[in-house]
C-alpha positions in Angstrom: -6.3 -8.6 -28.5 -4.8 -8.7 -25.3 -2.0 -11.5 -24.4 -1.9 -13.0 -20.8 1.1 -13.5 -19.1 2.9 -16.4 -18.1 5.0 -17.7 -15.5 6.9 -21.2 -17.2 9.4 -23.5 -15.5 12.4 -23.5 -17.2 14.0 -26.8 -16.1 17.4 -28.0 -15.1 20.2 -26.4 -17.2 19.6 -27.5 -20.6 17.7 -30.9 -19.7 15.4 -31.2 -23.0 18.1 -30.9 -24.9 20.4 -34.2 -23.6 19.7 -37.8 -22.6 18.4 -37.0 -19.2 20.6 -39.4 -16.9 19.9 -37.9 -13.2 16.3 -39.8 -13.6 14.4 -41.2 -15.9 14.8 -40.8 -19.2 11.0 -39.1 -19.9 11.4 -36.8 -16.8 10.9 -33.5 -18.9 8.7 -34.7 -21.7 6.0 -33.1 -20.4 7.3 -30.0 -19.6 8.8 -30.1 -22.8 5.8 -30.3 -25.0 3.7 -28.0 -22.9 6.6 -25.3 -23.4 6.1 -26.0 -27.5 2.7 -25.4 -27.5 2.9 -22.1 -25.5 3.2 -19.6 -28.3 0.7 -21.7 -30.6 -2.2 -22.0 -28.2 -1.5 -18.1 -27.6 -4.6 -16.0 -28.7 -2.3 -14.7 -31.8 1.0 -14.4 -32.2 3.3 -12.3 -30.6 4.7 -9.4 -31.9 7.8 -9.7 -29.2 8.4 -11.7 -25.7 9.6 -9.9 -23.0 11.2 -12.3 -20.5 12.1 -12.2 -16.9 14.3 -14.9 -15.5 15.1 -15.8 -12.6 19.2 -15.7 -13.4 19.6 -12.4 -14.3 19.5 -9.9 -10.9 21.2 -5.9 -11.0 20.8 -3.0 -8.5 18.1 -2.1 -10.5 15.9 -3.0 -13.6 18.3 -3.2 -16.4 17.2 -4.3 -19.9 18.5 -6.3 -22.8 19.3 -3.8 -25.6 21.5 -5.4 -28.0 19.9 -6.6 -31.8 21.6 -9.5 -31.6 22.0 -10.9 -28.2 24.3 -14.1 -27.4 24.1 -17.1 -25.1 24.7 -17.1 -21.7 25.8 -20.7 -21.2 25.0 -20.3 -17.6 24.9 -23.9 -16.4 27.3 -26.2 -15.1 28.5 -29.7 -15.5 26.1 -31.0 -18.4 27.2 -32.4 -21.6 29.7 -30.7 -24.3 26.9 -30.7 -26.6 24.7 -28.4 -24.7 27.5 -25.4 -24.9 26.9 -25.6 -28.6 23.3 -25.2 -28.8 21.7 -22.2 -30.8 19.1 -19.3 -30.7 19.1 -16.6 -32.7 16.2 -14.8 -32.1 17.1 -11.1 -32.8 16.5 -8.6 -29.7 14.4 -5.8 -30.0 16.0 -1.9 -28.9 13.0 -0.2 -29.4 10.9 -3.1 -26.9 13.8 -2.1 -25.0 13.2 1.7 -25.0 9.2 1.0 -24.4 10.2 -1.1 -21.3 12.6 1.5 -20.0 10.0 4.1 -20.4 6.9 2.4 -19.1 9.3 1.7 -15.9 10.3 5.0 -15.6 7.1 6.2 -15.6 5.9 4.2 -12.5 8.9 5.6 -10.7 11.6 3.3 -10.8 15.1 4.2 -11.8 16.2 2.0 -14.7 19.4 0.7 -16.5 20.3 -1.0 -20.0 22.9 -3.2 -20.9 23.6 -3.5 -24.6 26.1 -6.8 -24.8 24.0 -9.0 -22.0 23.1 -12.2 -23.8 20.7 -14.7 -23.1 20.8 -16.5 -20.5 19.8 -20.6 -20.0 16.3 -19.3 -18.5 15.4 -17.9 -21.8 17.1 -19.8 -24.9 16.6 -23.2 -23.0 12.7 -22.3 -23.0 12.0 -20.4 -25.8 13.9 -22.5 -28.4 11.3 -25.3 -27.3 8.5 -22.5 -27.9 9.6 -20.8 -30.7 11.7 -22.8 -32.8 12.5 -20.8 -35.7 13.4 -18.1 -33.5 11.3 -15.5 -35.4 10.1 -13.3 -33.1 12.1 -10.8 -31.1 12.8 -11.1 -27.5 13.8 -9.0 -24.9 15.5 -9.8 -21.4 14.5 -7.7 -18.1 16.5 -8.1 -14.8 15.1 -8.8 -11.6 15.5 -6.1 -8.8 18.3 -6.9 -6.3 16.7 -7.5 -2.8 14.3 -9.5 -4.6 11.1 -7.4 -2.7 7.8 -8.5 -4.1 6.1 -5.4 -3.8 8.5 -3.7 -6.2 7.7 -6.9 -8.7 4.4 -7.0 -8.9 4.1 -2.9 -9.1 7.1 -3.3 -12.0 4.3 -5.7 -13.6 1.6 -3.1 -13.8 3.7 -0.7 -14.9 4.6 -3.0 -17.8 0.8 -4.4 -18.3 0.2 -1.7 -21.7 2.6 -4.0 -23.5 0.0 -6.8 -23.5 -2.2 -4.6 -25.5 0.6 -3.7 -27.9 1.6 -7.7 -28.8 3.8 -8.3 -26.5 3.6 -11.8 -24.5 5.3 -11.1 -21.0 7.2 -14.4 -19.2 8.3 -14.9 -16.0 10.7 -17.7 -16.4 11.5 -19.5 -12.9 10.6 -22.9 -10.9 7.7 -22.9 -8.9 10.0 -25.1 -6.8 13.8 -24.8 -6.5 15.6 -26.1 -4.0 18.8 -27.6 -5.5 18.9 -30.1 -2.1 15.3 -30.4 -2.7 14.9 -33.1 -4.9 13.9 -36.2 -4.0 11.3 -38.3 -3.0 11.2 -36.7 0.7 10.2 -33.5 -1.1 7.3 -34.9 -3.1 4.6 -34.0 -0.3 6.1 -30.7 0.6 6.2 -29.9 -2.9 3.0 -31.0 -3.6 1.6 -28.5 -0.5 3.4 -25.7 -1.2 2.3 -25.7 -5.4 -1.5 -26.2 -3.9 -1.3 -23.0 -1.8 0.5 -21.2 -5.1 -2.2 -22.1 -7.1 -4.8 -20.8 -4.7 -2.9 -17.5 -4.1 -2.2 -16.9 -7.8 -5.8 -17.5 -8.7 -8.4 -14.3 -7.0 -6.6 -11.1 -7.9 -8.7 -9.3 -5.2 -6.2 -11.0 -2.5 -3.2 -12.3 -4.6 -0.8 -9.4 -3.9 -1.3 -9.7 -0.2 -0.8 -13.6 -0.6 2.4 -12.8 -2.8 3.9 -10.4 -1.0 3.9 -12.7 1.9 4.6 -15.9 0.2 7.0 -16.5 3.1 4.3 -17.3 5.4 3.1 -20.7 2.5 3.3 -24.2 3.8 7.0 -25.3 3.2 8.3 -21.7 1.7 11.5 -21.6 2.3 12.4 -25.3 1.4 10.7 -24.4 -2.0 13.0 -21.2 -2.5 16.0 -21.4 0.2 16.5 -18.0 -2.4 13.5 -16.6 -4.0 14.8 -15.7 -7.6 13.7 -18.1 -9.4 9.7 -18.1 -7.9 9.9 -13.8 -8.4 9.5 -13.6 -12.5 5.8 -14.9 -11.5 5.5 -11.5 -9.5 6.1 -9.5 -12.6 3.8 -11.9 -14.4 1.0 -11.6 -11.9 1.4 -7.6 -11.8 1.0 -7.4 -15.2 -2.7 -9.0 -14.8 -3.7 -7.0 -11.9 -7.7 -7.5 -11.9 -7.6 -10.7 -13.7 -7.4 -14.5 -12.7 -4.6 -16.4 -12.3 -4.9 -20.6 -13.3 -2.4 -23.5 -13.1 -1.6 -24.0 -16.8 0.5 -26.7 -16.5 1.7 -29.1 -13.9 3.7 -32.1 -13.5 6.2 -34.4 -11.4 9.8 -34.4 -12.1 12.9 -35.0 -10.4 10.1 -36.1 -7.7 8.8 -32.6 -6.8 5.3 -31.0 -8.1 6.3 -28.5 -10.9 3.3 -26.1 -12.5 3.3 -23.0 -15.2 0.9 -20.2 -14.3 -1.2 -18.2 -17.1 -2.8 -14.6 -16.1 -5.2 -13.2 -17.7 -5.9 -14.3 -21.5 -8.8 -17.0 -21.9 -9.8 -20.3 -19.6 -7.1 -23.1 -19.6 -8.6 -26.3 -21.1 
């Protein structure tokens, strides 16, 4: 059976995973419990998850090879607790050498970096959806220069592993803008995740809408720096031909936050 693809917000830093104190106390709840019932309300179970997230960026795509990767404790200034936290799901080098090929083939030059560890985009996430960190997962860079063509077409050339149990995630905000939140970026949030939903959700005209996301209401105050809304590129070129739908969406920190799924079957 063939997986969709998903594009998840990650959250600040490690924020279900610490009394939340910059808000209230429930501000990721929801998040939370949508990102535990991601791999459950899957149509089966992954084999492996390859993830793209949206702090990991070479000169070109560069996979996770090691069996057992680390954690990256790539966030700042939270609580000591939160540099202790575990997830030990093993990697995967032949996912690895699958990803490397499938790239290849399509034409781009790749890279592989066998000690890279996890970083906060993927542990902080996936140890919400897959607790017992049983299955393996694999880490794929972003492209420097950020260009969505290349992302998207990286996504079709990586679109066979959905037919080969592998569950592909884009791991990002759909807003991030670290100035950006507060109640005076509520509405401009709120416009900015409408016209992502629309553009996501026809595949006949969503790589022309992606590739000039620059040109959607409020843009550039949603991603002063576009790393963290790209993963969702690699997610949508992985579906090319099928719908894209809002599966989750929220308010936190006072901005609109949503999770796209492409692909796969009709969000309830």
């Amino acid at each position: 059976m063939r997986l969709p693809t998903l594009f998840i917000p990650h959250g600040a830093g490690p924020c279900f995973f610490m009394d939340w104190t910059r808000g209230p106390a429930d501000t990721w709840d929801r998040t939370a419990e949508w990102l535990k019932s991601l791999v459950a309300n899957l149509p089966e179970r992954p084999k492996a998850i390859l993830v793209i997230s949206g702090h990991w960026e070479e000169p070109q795509f560069t996979v996770q090879t090691g069996e057992r990767p680390p954690l990256l404790f790539d966030y700042y200034g939270f609580p000591e607790e939160t540099y202790r936290l575990t997830f030990g799901a093993p990697g995967s080098p032949a996912l690895a050498a699958r990803v490397r090929a499938l790239l290849s083939a399509a034409g781009f030059p790749t890279a592989e970096d066998h000690d890279r560890g996890y970083d906060h985009g993927v542990f902080i996430p996936l140890k919400l959806a897959t607790p017992q960190a049983d299955i393996p997962v694999v880490q794929l860079s972003l492209r420097a220069g950020l260009d969505p063509a290349q992302h998207l077409a990286a996504g079709r050339a990586l679109a066979p592993l959905r037919d080969e149990g592998v569950l592909i995630v884009g791991s990002g905000m759909s807003w991030h803008n670290m100035r950006g939140f507060s109640p005076a970026f509520t509405q401009k949030s709120a416009r900015f995740d409408a016209w992502l939903a629309q553009a996501v959700a026809d595949p006949a005209t969503r790589d022309a809408a992606i590739t000039h996301w620059e040109d959607a209401p409020y843009a550039r105050e949603a991603h002063p720096r576009e790393e963290h809304l790209v993963p969702l590129f690699v997610a949508a070129g992985a579906a090319e031909g099928e719908a894209g739908r809002v599966a989750f969406r929220d308010t936190a920190m006072d901005v609109v936050l949503s999770g796209y799924e492409f692909g796969g079957r009709p969000v309830r």
